[in-house]
N, C-alpha and C positions, 0 to 999 in steps of 0.2 A: 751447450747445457744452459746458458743465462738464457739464451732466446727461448730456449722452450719455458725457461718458469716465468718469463714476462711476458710470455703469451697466455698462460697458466690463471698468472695472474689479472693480466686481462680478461681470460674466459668469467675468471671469478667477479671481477668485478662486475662485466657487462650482464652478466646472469643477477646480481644483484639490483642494478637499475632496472633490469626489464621487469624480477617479481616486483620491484616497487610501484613501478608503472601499471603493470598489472593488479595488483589489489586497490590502487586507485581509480583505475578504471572502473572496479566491480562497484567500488564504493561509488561511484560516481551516478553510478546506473541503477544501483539499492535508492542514491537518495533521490534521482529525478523519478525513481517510482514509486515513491513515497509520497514527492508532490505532487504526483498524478500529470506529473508531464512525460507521459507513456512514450511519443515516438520520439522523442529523443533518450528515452530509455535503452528502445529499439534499436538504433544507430549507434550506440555503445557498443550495446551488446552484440550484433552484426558483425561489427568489426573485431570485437574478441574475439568471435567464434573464427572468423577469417584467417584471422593471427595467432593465435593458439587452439585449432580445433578441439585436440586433445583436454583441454578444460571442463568437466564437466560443470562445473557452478555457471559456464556461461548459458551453457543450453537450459538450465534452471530458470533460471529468470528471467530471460526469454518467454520461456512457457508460460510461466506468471503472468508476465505482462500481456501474452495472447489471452490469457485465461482471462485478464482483468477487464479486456477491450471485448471480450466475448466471441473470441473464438476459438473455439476448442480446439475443432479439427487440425488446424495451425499447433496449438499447443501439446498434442497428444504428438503430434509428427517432431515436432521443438523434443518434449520429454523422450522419445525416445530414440532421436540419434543422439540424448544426451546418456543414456543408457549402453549405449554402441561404443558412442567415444571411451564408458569408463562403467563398468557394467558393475564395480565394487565399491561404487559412491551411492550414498544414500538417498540423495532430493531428488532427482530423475526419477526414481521410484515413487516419492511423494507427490510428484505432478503426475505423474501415471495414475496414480491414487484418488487425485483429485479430480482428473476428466471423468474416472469412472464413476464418481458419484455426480458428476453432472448427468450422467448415462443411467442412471440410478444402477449401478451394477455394485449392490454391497458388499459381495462374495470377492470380486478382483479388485474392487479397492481397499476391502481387506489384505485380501494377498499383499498385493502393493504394499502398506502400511507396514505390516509384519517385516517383506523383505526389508524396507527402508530401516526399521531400528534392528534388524540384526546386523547391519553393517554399519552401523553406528561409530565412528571412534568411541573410546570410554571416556575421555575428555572432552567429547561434543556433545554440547547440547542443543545446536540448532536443528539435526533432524526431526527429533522431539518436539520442538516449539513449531515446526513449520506442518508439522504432521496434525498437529493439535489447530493449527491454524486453517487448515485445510475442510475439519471436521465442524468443527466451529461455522465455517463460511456455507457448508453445504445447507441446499435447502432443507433436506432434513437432519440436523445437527446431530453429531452422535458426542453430547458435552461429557459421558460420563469416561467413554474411550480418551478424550481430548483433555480430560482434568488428570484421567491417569498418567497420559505422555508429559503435561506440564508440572505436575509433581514430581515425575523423572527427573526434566530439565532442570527446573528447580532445586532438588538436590542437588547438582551437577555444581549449582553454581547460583546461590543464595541472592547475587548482585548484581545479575543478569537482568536489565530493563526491559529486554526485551521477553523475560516471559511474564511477567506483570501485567505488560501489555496486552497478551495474549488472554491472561488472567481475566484481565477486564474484557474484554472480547465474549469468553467465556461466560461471567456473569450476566453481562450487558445479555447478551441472547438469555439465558434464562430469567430475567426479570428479578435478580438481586444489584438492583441500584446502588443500594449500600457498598455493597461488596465491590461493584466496581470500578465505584467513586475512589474508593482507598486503594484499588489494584493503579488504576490510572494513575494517581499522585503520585506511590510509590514508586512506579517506573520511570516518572516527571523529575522526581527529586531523584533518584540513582543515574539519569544521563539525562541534562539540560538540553540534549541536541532533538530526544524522542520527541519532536512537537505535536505527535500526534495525539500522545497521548493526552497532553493539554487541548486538544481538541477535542477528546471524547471529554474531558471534563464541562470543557464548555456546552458538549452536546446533551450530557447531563443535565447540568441549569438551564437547560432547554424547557427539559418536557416536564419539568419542576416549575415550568412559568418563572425562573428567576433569570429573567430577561436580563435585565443588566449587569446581575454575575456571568451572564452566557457572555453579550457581548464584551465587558473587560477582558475574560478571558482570551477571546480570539484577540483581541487588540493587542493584549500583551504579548501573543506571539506573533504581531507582525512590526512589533518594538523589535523582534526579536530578528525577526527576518520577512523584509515587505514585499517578498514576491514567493512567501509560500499559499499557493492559488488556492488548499482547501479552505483555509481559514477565511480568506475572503466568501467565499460558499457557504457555510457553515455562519458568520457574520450577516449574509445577504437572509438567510433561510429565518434567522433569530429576530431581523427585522421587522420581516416580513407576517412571521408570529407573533409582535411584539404590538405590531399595527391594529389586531382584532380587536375590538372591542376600547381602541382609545379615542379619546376627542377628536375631530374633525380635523383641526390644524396639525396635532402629532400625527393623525395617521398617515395623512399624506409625505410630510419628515421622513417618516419609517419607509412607505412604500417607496422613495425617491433614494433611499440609502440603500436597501434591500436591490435595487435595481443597481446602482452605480456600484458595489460592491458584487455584484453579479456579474458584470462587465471586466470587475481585475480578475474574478475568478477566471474567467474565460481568456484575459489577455498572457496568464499565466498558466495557462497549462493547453491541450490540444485544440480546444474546441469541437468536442466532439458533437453528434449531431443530437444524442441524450441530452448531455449540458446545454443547447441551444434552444431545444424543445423547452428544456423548464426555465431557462431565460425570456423563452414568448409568454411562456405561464405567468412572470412574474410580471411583461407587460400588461398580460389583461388586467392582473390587480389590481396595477395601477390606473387601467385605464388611457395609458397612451398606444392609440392605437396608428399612429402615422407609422412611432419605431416598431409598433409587430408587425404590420404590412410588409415593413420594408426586411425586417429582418425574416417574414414565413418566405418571401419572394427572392431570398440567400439561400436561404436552408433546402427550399425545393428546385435552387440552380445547381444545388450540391450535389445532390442527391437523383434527381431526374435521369 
C-alpha cells in the first residue's frame, strides 16, 4: 500500500513539472512570436506538438506563425489537425476563420467565428481577443464584428492588456489615433512586459512627425530589453523619416542610423527575404551601393 501512494505521489508530482514545463513552453513560443523571431517559434512549437499531440493551443500558434510568414496552406492544414486533436477548443476554429478570409470566403469564416465563441469557456477571454484580432488583420477589416467580440473580452476581464492591445489595433485601422494612442498606454501601463504596445505608440509619434518622441520611445524599450528586433525596425524606419527634409550633415546621421539599426533588426529575428528587401531599400537611401551589391548578390543566392 506505501509503494502504491509514492508512486501516486510521484505521478502527481511528475504531472506537475511537465504542465509547468509545458506552459513555459507555450509562453516561450507566444514571446519569440512576438518578436518576430518566427522559426524559432516553429521549433517550439514542433516539439510541443511531438510531445503532447493532443494540445490543441500547440497547433494554434503554429498556424499563426505560418499565417504570419504567409503561408496559409501550411496553416489551414496546422489549424485543422488542431481541430482533430481537440474538436471542443475554440482557436483552431479561429485560424480556420482566419485563412478563410485570406480566401475571401466570409460565409465560412463566419461559421468559423461563431463556432469558436460558442465553445468559449465563460471565463476566457482569449477566443474573443484573438477572433477580433483576426478580423482586425484581414484585408477587408470587419472592425464592427471585432469591437463586439473585444467588448465581450473586455467584460470578461477589465485588466486584461491584452485586449487594449487589440483595442488599439482596432482603432489604429480605422484612423482614430486618438483612441488608440490611449488603448496602447492603457495595455503599456496594466502589463510592463506587452512591448508592443509601446511600439505602436512609438509608431504613432511616427506619422504625427514627432520624430523624437517616436524614437525615445523605441529606445526606452530596448532599455527594456536590447534584443527585441521590432523595435530596432520601427527605430531604423523613424530615422529614416526623420532624414527628409533635414540639413545635409543630419541627414546622412539619420540615414546611417536607420541603416545600422536595420542590421540588429535583422541580426534579431529571421531575416526573412521581405526584411532584406527593405534593408536594400534603406541602402539606396543612403546611397551605399557597394553593401546593396553585396547584399542583392545574398538575397539572390538565397533564393535562386
Amino acid at each position: 500500500m506505501e509503494l502504491i501512494k509514492k508512486a501516486l505521489q510521484a505521478g502527481l508530482i511528475a504531472g506537475v513539472v511537465s504542465t509547468s514545463a509545458f506552459a513555459q513552453n507555450i509562453a516561450d513560443a507566444k514571446k519569440a512570436i512576438d518578436a518576430e523571431q518566427y522559426q524559432q517559434a516553429k521549433s517550439i512549437l514542433k516539439r510541443l506538438i511531438a510531445a503532447q499531440p493532443a494540445a490543441p493551443e500547440n497547433y494554434f500558434f503554429l498556424g499563426d506563425v505560418y499565417l504570419k510568414t504567409d503561408y496559409a496552406d501550411s496553416a489551414k492544414a496546422t489549424f485543422t489537425r488542431g481541430v482533430s486533436a481537440n474538436g471542443q477548443n475554440a482557436l483552431n476554429y479561429i485560424g480556420l476563420g482566419a485563412v478563410d478570409l485570406i480566401g475571401n470566403n466570409a460565409t465560412s469564416a463566419k461559421a468559423n467565428f461563431d463556432k469558436a465563441v460558442s465553445l468559449a469557456p465563460k471565463k476566457d477571454n482569449d477566443p474573443y481577443i484573438y477572433a477580433a484580432k483576426a478580423l482586425i488583420a484581414s484585408e477587408k477589416p470587419d472592425f464592427a464584428t471585432a469591437q463586439t467580440y473585444l467588448e465581450k473580452a473586455k467584460s470578461m476581464d477589465e485588466k486584461d492588456a491584452e485586449v487594449y492591445l487589440a483595442l488599439g489595433d482596432l482603432y489604429r485601422g480605422q484612423q482614430k489615433h486618438g483612441e488608440a494612442y490611449g488603448a496602447y498606454r492603457t495595455a503599456f501601463e496594466l502589463d510592463k512586459n506587452l512591448l508592443r504596445a509601446k511600439v505602436e505608440l512609438g509608431v504613432l509619434n511616427r506619422m504625427t512627425k514627432a520624430f523624437k518622441e517616436s524614437a525615445d520611445q523605441f529606445n526606452s524599450i530596448l532599455a527594456i530589453n536590447p534584443n527585441y528586433g521590432p523595435a530596432y525596425r520601427e527605430l531604423a524606419e523613424t530615422n529614416l523619416r526623420w532624414s527628409f527634409g533635414a540639413p545635409e550633415a543630419e541627414k546622412n546621421a539619420r540615414l546611417q542610423a536607420a541603416v545600422d539599426n536595420y542590421k540588429k533588426y535583422l541580426d534579431n529575428t529571421d531575416r526573412s527575404v521581405d526584411s532584406r528587401v527593405r534593408f536594400a531599400d534603406l541602402l539606396v537611401y543612403k546611397g551605399d551601393w557597394k553593401a546593396l551589391e553585396q547584399e542583392a548578390q545574398e538575397i539572390d543566392g538565397e533564393t535562386g
